[in-house]
C-alpha positions as CSV (number, residue, x, y, z in Angstrom):
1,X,0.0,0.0,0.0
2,X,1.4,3.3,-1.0
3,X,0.4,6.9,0.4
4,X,1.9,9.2,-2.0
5,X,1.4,12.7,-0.5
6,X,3.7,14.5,-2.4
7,X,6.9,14.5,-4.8
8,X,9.2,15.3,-3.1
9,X,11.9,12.5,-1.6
10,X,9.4,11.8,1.4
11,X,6.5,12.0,-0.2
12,X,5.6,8.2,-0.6
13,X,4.8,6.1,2.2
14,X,4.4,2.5,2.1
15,X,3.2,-0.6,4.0
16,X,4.0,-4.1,2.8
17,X,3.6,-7.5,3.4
18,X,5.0,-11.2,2.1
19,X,2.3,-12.8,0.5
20,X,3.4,-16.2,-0.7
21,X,-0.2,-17.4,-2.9
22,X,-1.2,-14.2,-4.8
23,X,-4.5,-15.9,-5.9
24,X,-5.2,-17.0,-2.7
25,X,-4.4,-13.4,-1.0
26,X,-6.6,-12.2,-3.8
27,X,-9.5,-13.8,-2.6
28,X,-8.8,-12.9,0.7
29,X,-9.2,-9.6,0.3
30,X,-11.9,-9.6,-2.0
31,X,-14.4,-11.6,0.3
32,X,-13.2,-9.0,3.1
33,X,-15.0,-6.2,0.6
34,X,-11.5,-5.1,-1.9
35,X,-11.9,-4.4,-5.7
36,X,-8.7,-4.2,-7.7
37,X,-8.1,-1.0,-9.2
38,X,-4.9,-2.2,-10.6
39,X,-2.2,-4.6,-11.1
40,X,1.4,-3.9,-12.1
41,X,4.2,-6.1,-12.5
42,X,7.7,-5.4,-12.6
43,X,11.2,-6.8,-12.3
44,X,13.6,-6.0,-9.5
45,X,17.0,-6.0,-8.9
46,X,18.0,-4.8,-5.1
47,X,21.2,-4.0,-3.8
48,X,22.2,-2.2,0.1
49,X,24.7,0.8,-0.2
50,X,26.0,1.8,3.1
51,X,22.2,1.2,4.9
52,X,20.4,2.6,1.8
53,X,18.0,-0.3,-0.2
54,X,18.6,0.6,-4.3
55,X,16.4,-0.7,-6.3
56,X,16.8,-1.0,-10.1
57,X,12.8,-1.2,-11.3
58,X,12.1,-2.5,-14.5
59,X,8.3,-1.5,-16.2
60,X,7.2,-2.8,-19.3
61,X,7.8,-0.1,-21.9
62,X,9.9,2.3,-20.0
63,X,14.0,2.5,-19.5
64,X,14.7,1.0,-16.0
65,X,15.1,3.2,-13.4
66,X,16.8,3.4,-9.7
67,X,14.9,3.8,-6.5
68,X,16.9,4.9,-3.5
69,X,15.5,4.2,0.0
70,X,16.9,5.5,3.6
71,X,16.0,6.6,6.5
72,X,16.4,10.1,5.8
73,X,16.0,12.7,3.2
74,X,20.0,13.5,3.8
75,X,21.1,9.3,3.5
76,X,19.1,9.3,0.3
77,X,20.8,12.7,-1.2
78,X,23.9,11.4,0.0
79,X,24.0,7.6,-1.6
80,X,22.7,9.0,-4.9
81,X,25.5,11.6,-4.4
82,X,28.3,8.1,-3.9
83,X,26.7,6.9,-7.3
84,X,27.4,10.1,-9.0
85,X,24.0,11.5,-8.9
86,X,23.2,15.1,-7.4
87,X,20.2,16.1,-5.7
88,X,18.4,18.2,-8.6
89,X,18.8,14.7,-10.4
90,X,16.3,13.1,-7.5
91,X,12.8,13.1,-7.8
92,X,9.9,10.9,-5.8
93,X,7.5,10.9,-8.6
94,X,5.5,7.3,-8.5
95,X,5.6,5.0,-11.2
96,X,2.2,6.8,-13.4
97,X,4.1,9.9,-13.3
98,X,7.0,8.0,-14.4
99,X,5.1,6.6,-17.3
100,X,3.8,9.9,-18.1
101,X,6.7,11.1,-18.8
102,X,7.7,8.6,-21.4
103,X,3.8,9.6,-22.8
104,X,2.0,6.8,-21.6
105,X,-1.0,7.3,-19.4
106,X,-1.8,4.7,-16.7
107,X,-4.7,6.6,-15.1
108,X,-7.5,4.0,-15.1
109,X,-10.7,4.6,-17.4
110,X,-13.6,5.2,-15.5
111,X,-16.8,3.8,-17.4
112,X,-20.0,5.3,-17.2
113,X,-23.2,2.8,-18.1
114,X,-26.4,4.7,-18.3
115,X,-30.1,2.3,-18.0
């Protein structure tokens, strides 16, 4: 689960879990009351830099991209900055945003039936 409140480095907050049966955890959650608005799939590649979690994200039909994680705004400015990246490089823009930049548009279609 994400809560994206902003752009910024900080701006996304997330809560996961391991699920090991997706079907099954599916289910789960739709007898509990859940639609799916969504489903993305991705490969990941993740490495640890001195505490920080990197992650090299790969989206259909997009150039992979790295994720930095740490606990602080400064640990994430300064492991980008050990890779060779500055700070006006950064940016915390989630993955439609992402795609959105490369001119595809992920915002789901809302359907409107009339009777």
């Amino acid at each position: 689960m994400k809560e994206i409140t902003s752009d910024a480095i900080d701006g996304t907050h997330e809560v996961e879990v391991t699920v090991d049966d997706f079907a099954a955890t599916n289910a789960l959650l739709e007898m509990l009351g859940f639609t799916a608005k969504s489903y993305q799939e991705n490969k990941r590649a993740s490495f640890t830099l001195d505490g920080a979690q990197l992650e090299i994200d790969s989206w259909p039909r997009i150039p992979p991209y790295l994720e930095i994680e740490a606990a602080t705004n400064e640990d994430v400015i300064r492991t980008a900055e050990l890779l060779g990246y500055t700070e006006s490089d950064l940016t915390g823009e989630n993955t439609i945003k992402i795609y959105a930049r490369h001119g595809i548009d992920l915002t789901p279609s809302v359907i409107y039936v009339s009777e």
